[in-house]
N, C-alpha and C positions, 0 to 999 in steps of 0.2 A: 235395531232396525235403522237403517240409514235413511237420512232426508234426500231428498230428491233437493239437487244443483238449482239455487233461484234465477230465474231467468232475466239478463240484463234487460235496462229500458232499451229504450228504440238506439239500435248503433248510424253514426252518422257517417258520411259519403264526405271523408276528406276534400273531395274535387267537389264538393257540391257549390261551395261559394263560384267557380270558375261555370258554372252551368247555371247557376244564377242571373249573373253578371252576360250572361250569350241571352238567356231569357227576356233579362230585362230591357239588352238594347233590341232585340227585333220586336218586343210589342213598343217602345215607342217606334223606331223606325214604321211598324205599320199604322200607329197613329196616324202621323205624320203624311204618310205615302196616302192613306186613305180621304183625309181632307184636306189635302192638295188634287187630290185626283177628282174629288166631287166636286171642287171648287171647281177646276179646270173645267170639267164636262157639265156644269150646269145644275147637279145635285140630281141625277137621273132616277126613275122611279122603275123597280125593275119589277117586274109581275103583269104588267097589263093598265087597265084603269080599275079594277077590282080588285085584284092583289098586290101587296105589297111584300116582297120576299126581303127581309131586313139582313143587314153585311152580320147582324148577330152569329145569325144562321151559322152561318161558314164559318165563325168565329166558336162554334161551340162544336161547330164540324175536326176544325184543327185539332182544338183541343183533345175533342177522340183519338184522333188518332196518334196523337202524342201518346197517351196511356196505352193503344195498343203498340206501339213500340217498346214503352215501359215495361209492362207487363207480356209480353210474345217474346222478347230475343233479351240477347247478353250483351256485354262488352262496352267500355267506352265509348264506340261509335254512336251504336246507337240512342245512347243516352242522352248525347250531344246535341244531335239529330232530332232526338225527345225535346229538349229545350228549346233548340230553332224553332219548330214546329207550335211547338204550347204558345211561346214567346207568341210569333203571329197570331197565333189563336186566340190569344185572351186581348191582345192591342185589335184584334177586329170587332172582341168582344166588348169592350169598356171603353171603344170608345160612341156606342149607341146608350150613355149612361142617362143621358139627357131625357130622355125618349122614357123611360123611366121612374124618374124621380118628379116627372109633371102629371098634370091632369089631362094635356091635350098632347100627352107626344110630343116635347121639343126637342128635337134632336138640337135646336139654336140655342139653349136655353144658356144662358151667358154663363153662371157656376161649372159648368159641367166641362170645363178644359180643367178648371180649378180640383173637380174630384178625382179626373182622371190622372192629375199628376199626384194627387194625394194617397191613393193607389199606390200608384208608381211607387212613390214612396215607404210605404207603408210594409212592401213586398219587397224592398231592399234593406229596410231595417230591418226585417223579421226573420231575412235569411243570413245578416249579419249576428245579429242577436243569437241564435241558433248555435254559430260557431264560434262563441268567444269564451268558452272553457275550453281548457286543454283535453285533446283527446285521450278518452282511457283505454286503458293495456287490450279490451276488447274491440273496442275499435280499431285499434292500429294493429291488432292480429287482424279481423277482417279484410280493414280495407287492403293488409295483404295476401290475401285470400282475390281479392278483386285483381289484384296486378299478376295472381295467377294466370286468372281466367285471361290475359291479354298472350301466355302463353300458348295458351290450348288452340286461339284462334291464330295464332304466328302473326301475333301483332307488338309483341314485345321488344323493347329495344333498349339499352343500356342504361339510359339515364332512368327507365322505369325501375328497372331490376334492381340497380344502387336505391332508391326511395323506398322499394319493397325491405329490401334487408337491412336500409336504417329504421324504418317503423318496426319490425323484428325485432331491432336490440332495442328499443324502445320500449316494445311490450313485455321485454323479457326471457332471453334466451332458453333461462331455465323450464319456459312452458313446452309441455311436449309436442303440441302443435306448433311450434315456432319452429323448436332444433328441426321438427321431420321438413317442414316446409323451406327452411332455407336451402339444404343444399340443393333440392328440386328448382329452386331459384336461379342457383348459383351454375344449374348445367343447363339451365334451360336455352333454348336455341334463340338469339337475337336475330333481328332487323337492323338494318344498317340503321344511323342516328342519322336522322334528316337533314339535310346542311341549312343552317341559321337562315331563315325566311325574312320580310322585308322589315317585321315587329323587331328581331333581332336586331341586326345590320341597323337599325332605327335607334334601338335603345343604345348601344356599343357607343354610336356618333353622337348621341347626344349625352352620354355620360362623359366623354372625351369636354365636351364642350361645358360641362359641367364643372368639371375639376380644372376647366380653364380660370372660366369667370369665379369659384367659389373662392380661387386663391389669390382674387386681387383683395387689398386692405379694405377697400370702398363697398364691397359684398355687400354684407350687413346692410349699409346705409342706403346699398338702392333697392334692397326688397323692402326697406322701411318706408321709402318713402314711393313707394310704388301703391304700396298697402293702404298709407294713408292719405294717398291722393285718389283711388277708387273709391274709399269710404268717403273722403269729402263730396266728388262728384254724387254717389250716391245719395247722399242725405242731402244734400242740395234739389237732387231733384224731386226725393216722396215730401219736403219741406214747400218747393213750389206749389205741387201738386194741392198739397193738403191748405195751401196758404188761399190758392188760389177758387178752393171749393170754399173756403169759411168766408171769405174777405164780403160776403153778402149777409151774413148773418149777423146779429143780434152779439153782445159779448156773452150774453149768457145761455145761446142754445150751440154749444159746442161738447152736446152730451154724444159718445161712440154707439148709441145705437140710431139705424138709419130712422128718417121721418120723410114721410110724405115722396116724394118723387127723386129724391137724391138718398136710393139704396146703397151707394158705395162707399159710403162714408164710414163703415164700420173698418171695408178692408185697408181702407186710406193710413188711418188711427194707428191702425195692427201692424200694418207694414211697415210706418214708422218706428211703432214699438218692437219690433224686432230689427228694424235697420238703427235704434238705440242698441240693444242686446249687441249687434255684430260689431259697432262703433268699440262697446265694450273688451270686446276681445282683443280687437285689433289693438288698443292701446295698453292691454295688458302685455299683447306680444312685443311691441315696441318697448315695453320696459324688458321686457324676458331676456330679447337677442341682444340685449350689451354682456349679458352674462352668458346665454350660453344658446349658441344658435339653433339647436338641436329644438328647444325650449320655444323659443320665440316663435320657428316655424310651425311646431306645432300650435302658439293660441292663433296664427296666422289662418291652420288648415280648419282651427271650431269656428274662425270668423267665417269661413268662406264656407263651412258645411250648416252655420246657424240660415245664410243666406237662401243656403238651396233649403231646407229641412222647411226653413219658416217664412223669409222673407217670400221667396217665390210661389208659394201656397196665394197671398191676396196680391199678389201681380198678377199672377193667372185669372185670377177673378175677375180683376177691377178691366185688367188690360189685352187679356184673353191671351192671341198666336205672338202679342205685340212682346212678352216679355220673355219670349224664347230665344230672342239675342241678348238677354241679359242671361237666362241659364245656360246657354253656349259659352260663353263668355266666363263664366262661374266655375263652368265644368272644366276648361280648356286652364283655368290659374288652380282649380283645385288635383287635377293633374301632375301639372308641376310640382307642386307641393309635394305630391304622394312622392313621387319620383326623389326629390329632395331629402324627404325626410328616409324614406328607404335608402340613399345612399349615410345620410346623414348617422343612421342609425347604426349601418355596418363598418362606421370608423367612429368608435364610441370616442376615440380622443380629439375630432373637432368638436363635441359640443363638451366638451370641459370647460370650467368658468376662467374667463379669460387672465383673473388674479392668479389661479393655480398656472396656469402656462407661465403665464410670467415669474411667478417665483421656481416654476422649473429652470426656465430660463437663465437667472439671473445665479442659483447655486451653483459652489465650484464642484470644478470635475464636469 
């Protein structure tokens, strides 16, 4: 008697970080759009003088109908489509968290920019998290199975079809379901490849301008001291701040939980203690990049991800909409970074340690 085939765990959606990442920028974008919008219009009360119809609503309205896109139709599109949509939905959702978390409904309630980014947070770790083991042989049949279905609707185009039949040899030609599915692959009728859009033409010129500046000698020395000139202005300023809140106190009531009318002081403390944490990084990558730039930039991108992760958790707190020119700011150099190290990584011989170069260098022949 034969056993009956065990059935894989849950298979995951290769594109799903990329559906993520559209989610997560439209629910903050509609944070955003939302409290600027009420700010602008006065905070309007929509239902009458006895009703009050809260933006939740519409926010768990989205979300429906995100899952019936999910769950009703096929294909790429609409999946995408599924993420814009949720994305909006759950940012009109959380951000009435306030309202919530109190006794009397504060939609003001000063924490509540602080959980909404923690959130944020929290839903970009966990769909990072998600995808950091290498996909299995079931999976990568699958999700070519999924680049089928972009056939069936005559949405397929070349650069898909090449991804489909390297996942293929990846999961193993020898499976039967692989051999029968590639050549149905390999005949299937394309779509023209869409010429390079403004992301492209963007990245191309800025990678041009990359391998300009990357191959002056001085490199190195101005992202070091670029690094270490934000982290000074920064601990200079949570150092003010915290200096400036204690400089009344007693030397001995400087315990980190708040007392009496000065609640912030915990996240004063915390933000320090993590803009220490990020100081740490930063000067470990200032040792790394004499050895090997690769290295360096990466304790560069923990400094700049401990900042978002931790530091801006009790900025948001303490300082609410005020410290979203410092997450802009965060995002816009943790960018760079990414950009950096993705080139960095795909010419494994600039982050060799610069001793080895040189004794390549200096042998004959």
């Amino acid at each position: 008697m034969t056993t009956p085939p065990t059935r894989p765990p849950l298979l995951r959606d290769l594109d799903a970080p990329q559906y993520a990442d559209l989610f997560l920028v439209a629910a903050v974008s509609s944070v955003l759009a939302i409290r600027f919008g009420l700010f602008v219009s006065g905070y309007p009360q929509i239902g009458g003088a006895r009703l009050h119809i809260a933006h939740m609503l519409w926010g768990g309205l989205l979300m429906l109908a995100a899952l019936v896109l999910l769950l009703g139709f096929l294909g790429r599109r609409p999946r995408r489509l599924a993420a814009f949509v949720g994305g909006v939905g759950f940012g009109t959702f959380i951000d009435e968290v306030g309202k919530f978390v109190t006794r009397d409904n504060d939609y003001f309630y000063r924490p509540a920019v602080a959980l909404i980014y923690v959130a944020f947070v929290l839903v970009y770790l966990a769909t990072r998290t998600l995808h950091r083991r290498p996909a299995t042989r079931e999976e990568l049949l699958a999700n070519a199975l999924q680049e089928a279905e972009q056939a069936v609707i005559r949405d397929l185009d070349r650069r898909e079809r090449d991804r489909a039949l390297l996942w293929l040899e990846r999961a193993g030609m020898e499976l039967p379901l692989a051999r029968a599915l590639a050549p149905l692959l390999r005949d299937a009728p394309l779509v023209p490849v869409r010429p390079p859009g403004l992301a492209a033409r963007a990245h191309r010129w800025l990678l041009a301008r990359y391998e300009r500046h990357a191959a002056h000698p001085r490199f190195a020395t101005a992202v070091t001291a670029f690094f270490v000139g934000q982290l000074i202005l920064k601990l200079a300023h949570v150092l003010a701040l915290t200096a400036a809140r204690t400089a009344l106190r007693t030397p001995f009531d400087v315990g980190l939980w708040p007392l009496g009318a000065d609640r912030y002081r915990t996240a004063e403390w915390l933000q320090l203690a993590s803009s220490l944490l990020s100081a740490a990084l930063v000067l470990r990558g200032v040792v790394a990049i004499r050895v090997s730039r690769y290295q360096g930039l990466r304790w560069f991108q923990r400094s700049i991800l401990a900042s978002v992760f931790l530091t801006q958790v009790f900025m948001f707190y303490r300082e609410q909409w005020g410290a979203l020119v410092v997450l802009g700011f965060n995002l816009v150099v943790l960018t760079g970074l990414n950009f950096a190290l993705g080139h960095e990584r795909a010419r494994p011989e600039r982050s060799e340690p610069r001793e080895a170069g040189e004794r390549r260098r200096r042998s004959p022949g």
